[in-house]
N, CA, C and O atoms as a printed pandas DataFrame, in Angstrom:
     atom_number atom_name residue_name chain_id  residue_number  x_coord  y_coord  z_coord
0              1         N          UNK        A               1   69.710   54.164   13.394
1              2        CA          UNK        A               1   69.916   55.302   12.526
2              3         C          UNK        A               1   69.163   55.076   11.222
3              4         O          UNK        A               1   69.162   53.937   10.755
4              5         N          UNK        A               2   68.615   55.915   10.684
5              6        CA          UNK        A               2   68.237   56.436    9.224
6              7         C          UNK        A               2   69.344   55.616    8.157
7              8         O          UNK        A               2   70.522   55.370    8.416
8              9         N          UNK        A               3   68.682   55.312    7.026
9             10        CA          UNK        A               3   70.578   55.627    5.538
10            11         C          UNK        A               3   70.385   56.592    5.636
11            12         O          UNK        A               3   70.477   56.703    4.413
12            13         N          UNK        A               4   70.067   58.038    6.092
13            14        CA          UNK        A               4   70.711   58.791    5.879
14            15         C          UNK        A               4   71.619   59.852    7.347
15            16         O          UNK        A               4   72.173   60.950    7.299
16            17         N          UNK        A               5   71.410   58.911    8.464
17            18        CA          UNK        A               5   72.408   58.978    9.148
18            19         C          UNK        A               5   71.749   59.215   10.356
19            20         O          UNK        A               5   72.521   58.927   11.270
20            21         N          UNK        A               6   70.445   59.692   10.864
21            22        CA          UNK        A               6   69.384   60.613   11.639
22            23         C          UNK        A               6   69.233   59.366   12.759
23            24         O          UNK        A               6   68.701   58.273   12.562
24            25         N          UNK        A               7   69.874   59.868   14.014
25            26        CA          UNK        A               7   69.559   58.493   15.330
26            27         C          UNK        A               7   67.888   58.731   15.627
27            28         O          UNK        A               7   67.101   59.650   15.854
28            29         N          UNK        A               8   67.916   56.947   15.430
29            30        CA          UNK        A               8   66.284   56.737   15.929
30            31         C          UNK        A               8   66.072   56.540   16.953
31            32         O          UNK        A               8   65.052   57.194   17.171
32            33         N          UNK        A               9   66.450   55.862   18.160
33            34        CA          UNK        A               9   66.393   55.521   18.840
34            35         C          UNK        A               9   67.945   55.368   19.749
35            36         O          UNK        A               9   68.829   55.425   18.895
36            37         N          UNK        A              10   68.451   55.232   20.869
37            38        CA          UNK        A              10   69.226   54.689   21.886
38            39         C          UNK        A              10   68.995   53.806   22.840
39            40         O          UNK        A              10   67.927   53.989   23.425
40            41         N          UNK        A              11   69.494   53.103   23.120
41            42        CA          UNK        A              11   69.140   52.192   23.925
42            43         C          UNK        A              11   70.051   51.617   24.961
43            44         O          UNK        A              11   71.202   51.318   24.643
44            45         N          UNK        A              12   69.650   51.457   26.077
45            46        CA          UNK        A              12   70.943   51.294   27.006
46            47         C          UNK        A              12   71.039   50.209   27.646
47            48         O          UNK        A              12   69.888   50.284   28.077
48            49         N          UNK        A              13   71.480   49.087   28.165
49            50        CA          UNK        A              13   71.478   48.006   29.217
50            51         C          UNK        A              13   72.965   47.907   30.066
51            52         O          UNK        A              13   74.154   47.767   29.780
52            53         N          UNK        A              14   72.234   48.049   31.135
53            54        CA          UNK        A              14   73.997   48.157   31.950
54            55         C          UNK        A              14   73.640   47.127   33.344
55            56         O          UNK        A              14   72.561   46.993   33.922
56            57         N          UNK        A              15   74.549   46.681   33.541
57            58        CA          UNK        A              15   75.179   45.660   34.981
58            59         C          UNK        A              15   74.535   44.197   34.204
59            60         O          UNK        A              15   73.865   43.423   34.889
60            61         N          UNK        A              16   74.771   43.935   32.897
61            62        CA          UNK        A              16   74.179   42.297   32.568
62            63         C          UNK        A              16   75.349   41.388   33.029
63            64         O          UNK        A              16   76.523   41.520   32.684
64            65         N          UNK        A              17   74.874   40.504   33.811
65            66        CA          UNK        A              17   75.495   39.134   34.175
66            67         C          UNK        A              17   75.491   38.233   33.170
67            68         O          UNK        A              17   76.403   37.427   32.988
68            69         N          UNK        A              18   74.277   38.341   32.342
69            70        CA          UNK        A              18   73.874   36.867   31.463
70            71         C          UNK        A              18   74.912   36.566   30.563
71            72         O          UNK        A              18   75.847   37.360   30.456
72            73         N          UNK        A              19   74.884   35.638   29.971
73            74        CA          UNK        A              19   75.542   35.456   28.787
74            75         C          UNK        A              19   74.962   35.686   27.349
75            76         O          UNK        A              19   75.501   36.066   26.310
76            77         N          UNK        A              20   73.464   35.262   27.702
77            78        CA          UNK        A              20   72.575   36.162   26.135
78            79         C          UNK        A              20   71.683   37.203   27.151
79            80         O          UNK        A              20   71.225   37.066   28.285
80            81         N          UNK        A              21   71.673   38.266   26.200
81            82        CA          UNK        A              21   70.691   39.307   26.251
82            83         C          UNK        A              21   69.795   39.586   25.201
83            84         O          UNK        A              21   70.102   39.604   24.009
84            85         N          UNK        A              22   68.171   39.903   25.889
85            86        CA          UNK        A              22   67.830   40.424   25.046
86            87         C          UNK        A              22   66.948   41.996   25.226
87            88         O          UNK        A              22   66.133   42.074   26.146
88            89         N          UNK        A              23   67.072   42.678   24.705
89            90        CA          UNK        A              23   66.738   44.479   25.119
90            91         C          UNK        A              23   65.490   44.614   24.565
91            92         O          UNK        A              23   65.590   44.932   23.379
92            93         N          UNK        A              24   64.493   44.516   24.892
93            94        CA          UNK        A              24   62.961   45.316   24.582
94            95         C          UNK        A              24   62.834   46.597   24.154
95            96         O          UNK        A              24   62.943   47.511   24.970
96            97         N          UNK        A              25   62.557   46.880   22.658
97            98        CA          UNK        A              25   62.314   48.161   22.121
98            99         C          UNK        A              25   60.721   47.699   21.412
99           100         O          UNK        A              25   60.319   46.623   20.970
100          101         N          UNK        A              26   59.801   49.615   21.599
101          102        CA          UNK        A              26   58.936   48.815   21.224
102          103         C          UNK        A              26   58.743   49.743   19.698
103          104         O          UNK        A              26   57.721   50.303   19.301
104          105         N          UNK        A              27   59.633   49.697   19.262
105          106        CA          UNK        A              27   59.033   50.573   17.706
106          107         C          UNK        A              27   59.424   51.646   17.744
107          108         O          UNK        A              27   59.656   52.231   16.686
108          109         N          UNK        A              28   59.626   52.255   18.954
109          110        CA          UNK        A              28   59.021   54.116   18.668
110          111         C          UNK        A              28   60.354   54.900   18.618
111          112         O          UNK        A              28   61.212   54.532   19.421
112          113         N          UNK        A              29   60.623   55.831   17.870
113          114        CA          UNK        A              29   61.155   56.421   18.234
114          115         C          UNK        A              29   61.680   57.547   19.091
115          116         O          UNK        A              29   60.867   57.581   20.013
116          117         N          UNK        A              30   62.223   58.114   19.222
117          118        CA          UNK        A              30   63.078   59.614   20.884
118          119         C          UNK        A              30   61.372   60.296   20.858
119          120         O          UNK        A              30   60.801   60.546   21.919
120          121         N          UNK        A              31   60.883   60.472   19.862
121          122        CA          UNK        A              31   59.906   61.914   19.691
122          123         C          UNK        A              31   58.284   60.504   20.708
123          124         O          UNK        A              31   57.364   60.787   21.476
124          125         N          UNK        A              32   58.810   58.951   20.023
125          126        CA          UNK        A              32   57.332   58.341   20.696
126          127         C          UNK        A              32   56.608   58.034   19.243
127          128         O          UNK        A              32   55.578   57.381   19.075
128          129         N          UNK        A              33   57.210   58.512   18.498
129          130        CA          UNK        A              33   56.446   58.192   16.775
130          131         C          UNK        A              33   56.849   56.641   16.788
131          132         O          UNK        A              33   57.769   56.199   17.476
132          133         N          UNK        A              34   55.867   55.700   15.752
133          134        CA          UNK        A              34   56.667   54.629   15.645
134          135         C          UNK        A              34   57.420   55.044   14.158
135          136         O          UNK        A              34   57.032   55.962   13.436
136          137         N          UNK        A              35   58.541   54.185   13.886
137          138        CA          UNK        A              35   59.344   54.091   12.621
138          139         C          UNK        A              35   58.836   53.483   11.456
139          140         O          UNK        A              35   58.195   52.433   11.397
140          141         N          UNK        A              36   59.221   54.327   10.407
141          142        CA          UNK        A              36   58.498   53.987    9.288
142          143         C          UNK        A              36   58.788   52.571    8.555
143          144         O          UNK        A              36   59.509   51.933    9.322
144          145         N          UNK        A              37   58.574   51.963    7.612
145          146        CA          UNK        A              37   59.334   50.728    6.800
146          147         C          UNK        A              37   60.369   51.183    6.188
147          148         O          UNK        A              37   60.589   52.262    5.637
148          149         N          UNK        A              38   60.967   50.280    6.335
149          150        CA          UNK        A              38   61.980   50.678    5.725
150          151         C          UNK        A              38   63.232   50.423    6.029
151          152         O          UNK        A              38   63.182   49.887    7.136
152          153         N          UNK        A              39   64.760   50.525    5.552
153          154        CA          UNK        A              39   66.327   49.990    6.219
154          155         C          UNK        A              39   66.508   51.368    6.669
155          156         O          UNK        A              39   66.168   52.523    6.413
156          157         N          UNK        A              40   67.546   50.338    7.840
157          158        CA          UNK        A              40   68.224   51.292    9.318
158          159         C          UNK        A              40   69.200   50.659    9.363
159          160         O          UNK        A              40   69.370   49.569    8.816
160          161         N          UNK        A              41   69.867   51.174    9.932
161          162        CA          UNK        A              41   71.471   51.064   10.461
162          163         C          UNK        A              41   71.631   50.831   12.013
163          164         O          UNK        A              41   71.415   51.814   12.723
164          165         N          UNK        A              42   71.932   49.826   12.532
165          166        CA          UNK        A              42   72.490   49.652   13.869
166          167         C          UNK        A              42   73.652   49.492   14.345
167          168         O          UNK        A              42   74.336   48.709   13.686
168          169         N          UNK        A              43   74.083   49.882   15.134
169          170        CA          UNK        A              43   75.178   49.777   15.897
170          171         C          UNK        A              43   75.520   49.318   17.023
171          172         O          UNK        A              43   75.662   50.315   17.730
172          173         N          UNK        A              44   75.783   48.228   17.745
173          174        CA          UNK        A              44   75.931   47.140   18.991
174          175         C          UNK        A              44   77.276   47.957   19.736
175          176         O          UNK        A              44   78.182   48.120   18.917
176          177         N          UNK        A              45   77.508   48.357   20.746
177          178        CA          UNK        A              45   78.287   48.372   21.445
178          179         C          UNK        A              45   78.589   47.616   22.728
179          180         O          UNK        A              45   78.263   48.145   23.790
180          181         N          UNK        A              46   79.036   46.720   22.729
181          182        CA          UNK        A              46   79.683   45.607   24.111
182          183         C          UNK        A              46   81.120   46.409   24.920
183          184         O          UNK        A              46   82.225   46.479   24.382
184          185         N          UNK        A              47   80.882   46.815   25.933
185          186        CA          UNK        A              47   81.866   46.728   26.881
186          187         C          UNK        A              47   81.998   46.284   28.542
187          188         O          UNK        A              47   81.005   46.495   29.238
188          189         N          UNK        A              48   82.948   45.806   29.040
189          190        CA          UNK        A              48   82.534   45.485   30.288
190          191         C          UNK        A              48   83.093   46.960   30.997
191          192         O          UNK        A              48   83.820   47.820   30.499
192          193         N          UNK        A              49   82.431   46.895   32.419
193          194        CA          UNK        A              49   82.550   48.196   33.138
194          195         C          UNK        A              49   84.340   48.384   33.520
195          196         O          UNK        A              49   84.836   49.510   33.501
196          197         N          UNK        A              50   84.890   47.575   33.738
197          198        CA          UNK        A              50   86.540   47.901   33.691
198          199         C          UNK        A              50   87.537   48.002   32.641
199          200         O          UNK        A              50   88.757   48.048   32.800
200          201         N          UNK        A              51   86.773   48.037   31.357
201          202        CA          UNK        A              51   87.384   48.313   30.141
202          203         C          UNK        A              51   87.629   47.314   30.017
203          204         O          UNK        A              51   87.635   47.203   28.791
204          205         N          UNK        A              52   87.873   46.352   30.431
205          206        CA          UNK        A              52   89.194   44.925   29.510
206          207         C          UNK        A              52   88.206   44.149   28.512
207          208         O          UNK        A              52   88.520   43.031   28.106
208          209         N          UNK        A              53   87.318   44.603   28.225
209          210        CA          UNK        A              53   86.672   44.361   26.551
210          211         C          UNK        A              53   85.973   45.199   26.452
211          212         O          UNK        A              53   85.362   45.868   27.285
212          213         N          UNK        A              54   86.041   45.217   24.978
213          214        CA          UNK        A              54   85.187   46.567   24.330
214          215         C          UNK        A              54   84.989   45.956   22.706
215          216         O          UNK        A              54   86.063   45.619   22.207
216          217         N          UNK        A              55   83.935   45.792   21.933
217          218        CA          UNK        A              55   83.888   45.190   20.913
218          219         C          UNK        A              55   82.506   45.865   20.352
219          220         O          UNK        A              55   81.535   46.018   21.093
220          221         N          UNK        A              56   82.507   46.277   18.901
221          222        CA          UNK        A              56   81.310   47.126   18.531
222          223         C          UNK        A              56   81.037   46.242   17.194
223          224         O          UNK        A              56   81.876   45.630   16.533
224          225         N          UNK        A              57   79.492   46.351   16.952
225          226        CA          UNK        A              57   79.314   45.680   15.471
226          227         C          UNK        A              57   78.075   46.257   14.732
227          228         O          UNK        A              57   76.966   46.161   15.257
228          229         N          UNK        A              58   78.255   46.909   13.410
229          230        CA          UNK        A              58   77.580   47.511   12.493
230          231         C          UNK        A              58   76.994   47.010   11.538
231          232         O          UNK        A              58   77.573   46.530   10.563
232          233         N          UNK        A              59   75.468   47.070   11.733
233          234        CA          UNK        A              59   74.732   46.340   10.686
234          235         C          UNK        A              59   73.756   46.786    9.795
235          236         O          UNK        A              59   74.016   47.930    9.420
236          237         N          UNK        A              60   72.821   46.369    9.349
237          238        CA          UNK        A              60   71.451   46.828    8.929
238          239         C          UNK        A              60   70.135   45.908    9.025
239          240         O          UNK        A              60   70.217   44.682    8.953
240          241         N          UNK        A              61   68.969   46.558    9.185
241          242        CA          UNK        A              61   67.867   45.977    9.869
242          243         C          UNK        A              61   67.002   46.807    8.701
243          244         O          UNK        A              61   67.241   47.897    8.181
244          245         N          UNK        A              62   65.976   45.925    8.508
245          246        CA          UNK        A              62   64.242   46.465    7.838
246          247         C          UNK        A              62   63.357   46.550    8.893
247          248         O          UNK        A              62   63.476   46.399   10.109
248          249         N          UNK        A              63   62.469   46.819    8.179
249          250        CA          UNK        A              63   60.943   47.127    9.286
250          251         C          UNK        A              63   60.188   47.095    8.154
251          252         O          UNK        A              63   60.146   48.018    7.340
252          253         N          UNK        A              64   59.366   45.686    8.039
253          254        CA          UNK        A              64   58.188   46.019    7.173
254          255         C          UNK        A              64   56.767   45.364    7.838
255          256         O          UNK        A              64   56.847   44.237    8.328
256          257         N          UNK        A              65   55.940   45.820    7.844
257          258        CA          UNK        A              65   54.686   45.444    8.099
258          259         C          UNK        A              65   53.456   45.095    7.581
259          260         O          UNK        A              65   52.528   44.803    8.336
């Protein structure tokens, strides 16, 4: 997300076995633009497929080049 709230991107990974993951994004955003410099807002969502965990974590990220 934007600071000012605007989703950049989504991203999905489903059926992971591993214990670390890591998800390949390459820059761009929904439209295919890449993202400008600048702070963003992320949001992690962890759940397993039968509900018995569910754990979310909110952060912030730069982009400078």
């Amino acid at each position: 997300y934007t600071v000012s709230g605007r989703l950049i991107k989504e991203l999905n990974q489903n059926n992971i076995t591993d214990n670390f993951v890591k998800i390949d994004w390459d820059g761009r955003d929904d439209d295919g633009d890449n993202i400008a410099n600048g702070t963003y807002i992320y949001k992690l969502l962890v759940k397993t497929q039968d509900g018995s965990f569910n754990e979310s974590s909110v952060g912030k990220i730069a982009k400078l080049k």
